[in-house]
N, C-alpha and C positions, 0 to 999 in steps of 0.2 A: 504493500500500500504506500502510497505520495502523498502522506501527509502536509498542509502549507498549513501556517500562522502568519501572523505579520507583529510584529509588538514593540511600542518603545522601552526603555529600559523602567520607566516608572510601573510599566505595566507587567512588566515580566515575573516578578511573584505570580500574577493572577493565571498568566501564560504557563506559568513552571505547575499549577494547580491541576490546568488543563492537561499537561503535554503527560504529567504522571498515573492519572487516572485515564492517560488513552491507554499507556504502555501498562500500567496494570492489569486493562481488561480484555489487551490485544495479543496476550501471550500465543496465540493458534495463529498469528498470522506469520509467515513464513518470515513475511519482511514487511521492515516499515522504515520509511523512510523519510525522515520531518525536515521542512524547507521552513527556514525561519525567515521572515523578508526584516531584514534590520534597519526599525527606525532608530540608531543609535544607541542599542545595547552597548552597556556600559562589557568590558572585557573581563572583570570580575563574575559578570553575571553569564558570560558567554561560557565562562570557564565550569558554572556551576552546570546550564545547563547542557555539556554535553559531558560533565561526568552523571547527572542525573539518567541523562539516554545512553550512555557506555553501559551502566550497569544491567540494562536489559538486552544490552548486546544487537542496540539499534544505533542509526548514527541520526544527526542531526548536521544542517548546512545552513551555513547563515548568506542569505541573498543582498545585496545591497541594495539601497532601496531609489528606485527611478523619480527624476525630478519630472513630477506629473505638468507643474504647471507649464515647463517648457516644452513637454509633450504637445499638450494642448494646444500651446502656442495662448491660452487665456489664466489669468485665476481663478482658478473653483474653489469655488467658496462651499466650507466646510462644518462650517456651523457653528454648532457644540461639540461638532465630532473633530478627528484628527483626518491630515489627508492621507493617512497610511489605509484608513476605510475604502478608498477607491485600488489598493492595490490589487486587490483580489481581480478586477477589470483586466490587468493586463499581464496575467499569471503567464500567454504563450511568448512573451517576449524575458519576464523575468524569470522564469526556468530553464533552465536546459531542454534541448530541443527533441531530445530522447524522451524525453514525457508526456507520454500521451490521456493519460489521465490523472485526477489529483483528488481529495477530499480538502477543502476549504474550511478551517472551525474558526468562525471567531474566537478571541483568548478566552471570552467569561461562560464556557461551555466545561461542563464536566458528563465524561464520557462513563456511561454506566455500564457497555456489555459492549460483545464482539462489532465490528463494523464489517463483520466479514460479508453479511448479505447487504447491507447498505455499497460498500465497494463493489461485487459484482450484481449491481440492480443493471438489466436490459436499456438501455435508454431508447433502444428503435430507431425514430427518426428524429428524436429529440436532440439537444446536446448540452442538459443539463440538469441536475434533479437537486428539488428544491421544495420544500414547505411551507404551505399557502398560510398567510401569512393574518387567515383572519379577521377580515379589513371589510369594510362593505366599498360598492363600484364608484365611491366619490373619488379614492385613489384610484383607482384606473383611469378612470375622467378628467382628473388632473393631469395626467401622463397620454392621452388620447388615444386610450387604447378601449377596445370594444367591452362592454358587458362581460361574454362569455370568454374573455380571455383568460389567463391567471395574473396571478400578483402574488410571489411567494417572498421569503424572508430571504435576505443574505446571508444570515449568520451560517448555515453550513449549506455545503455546497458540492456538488459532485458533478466534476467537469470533465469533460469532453474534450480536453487540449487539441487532440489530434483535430478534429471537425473544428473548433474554435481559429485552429491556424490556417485550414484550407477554407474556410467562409471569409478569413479575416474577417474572424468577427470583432476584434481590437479598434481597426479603420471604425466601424457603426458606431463604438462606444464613443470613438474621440468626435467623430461628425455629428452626434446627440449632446455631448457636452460643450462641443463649439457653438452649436444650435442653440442651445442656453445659455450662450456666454458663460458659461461654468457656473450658474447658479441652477442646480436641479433640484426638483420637490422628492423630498425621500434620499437624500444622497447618490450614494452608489448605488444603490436598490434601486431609486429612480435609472437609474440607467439601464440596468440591468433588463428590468420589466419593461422596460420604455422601446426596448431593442428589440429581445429574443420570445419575450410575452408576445409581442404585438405580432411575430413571424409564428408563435403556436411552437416553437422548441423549449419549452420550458418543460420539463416530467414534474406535477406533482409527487411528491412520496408520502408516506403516515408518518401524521404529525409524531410519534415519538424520537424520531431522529433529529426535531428542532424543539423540544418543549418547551417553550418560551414561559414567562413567569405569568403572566394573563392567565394561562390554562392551570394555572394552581393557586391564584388569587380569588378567580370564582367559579362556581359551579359551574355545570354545563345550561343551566335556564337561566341563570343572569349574563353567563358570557354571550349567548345571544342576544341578549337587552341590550349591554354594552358596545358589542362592538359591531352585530348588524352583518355579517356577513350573507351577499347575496348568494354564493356557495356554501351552502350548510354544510359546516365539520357534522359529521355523525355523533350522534349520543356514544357509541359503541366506541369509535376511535378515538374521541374524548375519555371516557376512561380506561381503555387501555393506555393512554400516554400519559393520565398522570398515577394511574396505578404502576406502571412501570417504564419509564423512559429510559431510552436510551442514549439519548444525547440531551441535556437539561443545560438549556440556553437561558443565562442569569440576564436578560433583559429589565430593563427601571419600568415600574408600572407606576401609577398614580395611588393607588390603593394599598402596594404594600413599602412603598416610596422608593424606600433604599435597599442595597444588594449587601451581600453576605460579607465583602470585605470591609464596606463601612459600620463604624461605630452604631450601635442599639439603632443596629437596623430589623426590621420585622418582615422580613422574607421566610414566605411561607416552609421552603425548601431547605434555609441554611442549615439545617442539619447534614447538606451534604458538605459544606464546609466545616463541622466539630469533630472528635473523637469521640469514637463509640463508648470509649474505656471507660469514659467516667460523664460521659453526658453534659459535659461543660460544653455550652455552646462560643465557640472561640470568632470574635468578631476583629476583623482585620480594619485596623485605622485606613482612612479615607485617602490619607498620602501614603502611600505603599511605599516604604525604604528597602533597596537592594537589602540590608541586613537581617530583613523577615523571609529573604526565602527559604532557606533551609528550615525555620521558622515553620511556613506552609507544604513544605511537603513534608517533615515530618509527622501534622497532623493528618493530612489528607491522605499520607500512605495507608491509616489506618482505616480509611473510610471510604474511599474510593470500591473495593469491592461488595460492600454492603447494596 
């Protein structure tokens, strides 16, 4: 498996969370191989994590990270967010050319079981599988894409390099964000959906391989109050995702506000960030210092397979 992340060094504890509960729970896979794209990882922490990944006898590569805006040739404007969020757009240029597919996680994802059937899911004619993201058709509206299109989430991603470089699907991304002057609605997502939604290559997959924090803030009969989905998530697949996810995507929700690493935060899930041992729920200050990461993966060693 072709693991990629993207992380700056503030964020790398959170990444080091992620990257230990994959390799924990990916023991059966023959091979794994993690592409770190570097927004300036600090060299202390480079050093932690590839003794972190040596131990499981996986390697990790750290990618340099591409100046987007003179890609562009515009500023994209990024928000709240970082512009390392758009790098995941131009994974067939920043990999090696030998890679024809890749799993995508954002950092604040902790991986619960095998990805071995998520890696080999069929994509068909599609060339990329991704999880609907929930949303009723005012975002697609916004993005001028049809009704019965999709609109799935970024945070994990299963890409089709090989097809993505002979579509040059790269050229669509930067000709959509030049089209916006680099101000897109929904970031990189916007683009994403903006692109290969609108062409119908998007693979829905079940929602447990993105469990986003929404699907465990509310039931299944308020989450449709709330969020309105013209494509109704299933009752069924609704709880199979929060009964047992797979991939549990630490997204900010309004309702349970804050994520597992900040201070008396009230995430439903942060027990996937405590030790079981003693049921102390251990809450990660909000400015994450390189010196907690041994820090969190000592805790998370112990919980990541629960």
């Amino acid at each position: 498996m072709n693991i990629v992340y993207s992380s700056s060094d503030s964020y790398a504890p959170i990444a080091g969370v992620s990257i230990m509960s994959l390799l924990h729970n990916n023991t059966d896979s023959e091979s794994i191989n993690i592409y770190m794209i570097d927004n300036s990882i600090s060299a202390e922490n480079k050093h932690r994590f590839e003794e972190m990944v040596g131990k499981y006898g996986r390697t990790i590569h750290f990618i340099p990270q591409p100046d987007l805006n003179k890609k562009a040739g515009v500023e994209i404007e990024v928000g709240r967010w970082n512009i390392s969020t758009f790098f995941r757009l131009f994974l067939c240029t920043i990999l090696p050319d030998d890679i024809d597919r890749c799993i995508y996680l954002d950092c604040d994802t902790v991986i619960r079981h095998s990805l071995k059937e998520f890696w080999e899911t069929d994509l068909g004619d599609k060339v990329v599988a991704a999880v609907d993201d929930c949303r009723s058709d005012r975002y697609k509206t916004e993005l001028n894409l049809d009704s019965n299109s999709t609109y799935t989430n970024n945070g994990v991603l299963l890409i089709d390099l090989k097809s993505w470089r002979e579509m040059n699907v790269e050229k669509e991304f930067l000709d959509f964000i030049i089209a916006h002057n680099g101000d897109i609605t929904y970031v990189d997502q916007g683009v994403l959906n903006g692109v290969l939604a609108k062409k119908g290559l998007v693979k829905v997959v079940h929602t447990k391989y993105d469990a986003m924090t929404v699907f465990f803030d509310f039931n299944f009969k308020d989450l449709m109050k709330v969020r309105k989905p013209e494509h109704h998530l299933s009752e069924q697949e609704y709880s199979e995702t929060v009964t047992d996810p797979y991939i549990i995507h630490y997204t900010s929700c309004f309702l349970s506000g804050t994520r597992p690493w900040n201070e008396n935060n009230n995430h439903p899930i942060c027990r996937h960030f405590t030790s079981n041992h003693d049921n102390t729920v251990i809450c990660i200050p909000h400015k994450v210092k390189p010196s907690l990461f041994h820090f969190l993966i000592k805790f998370i060693e112990h919980d990541v397979c629960q």
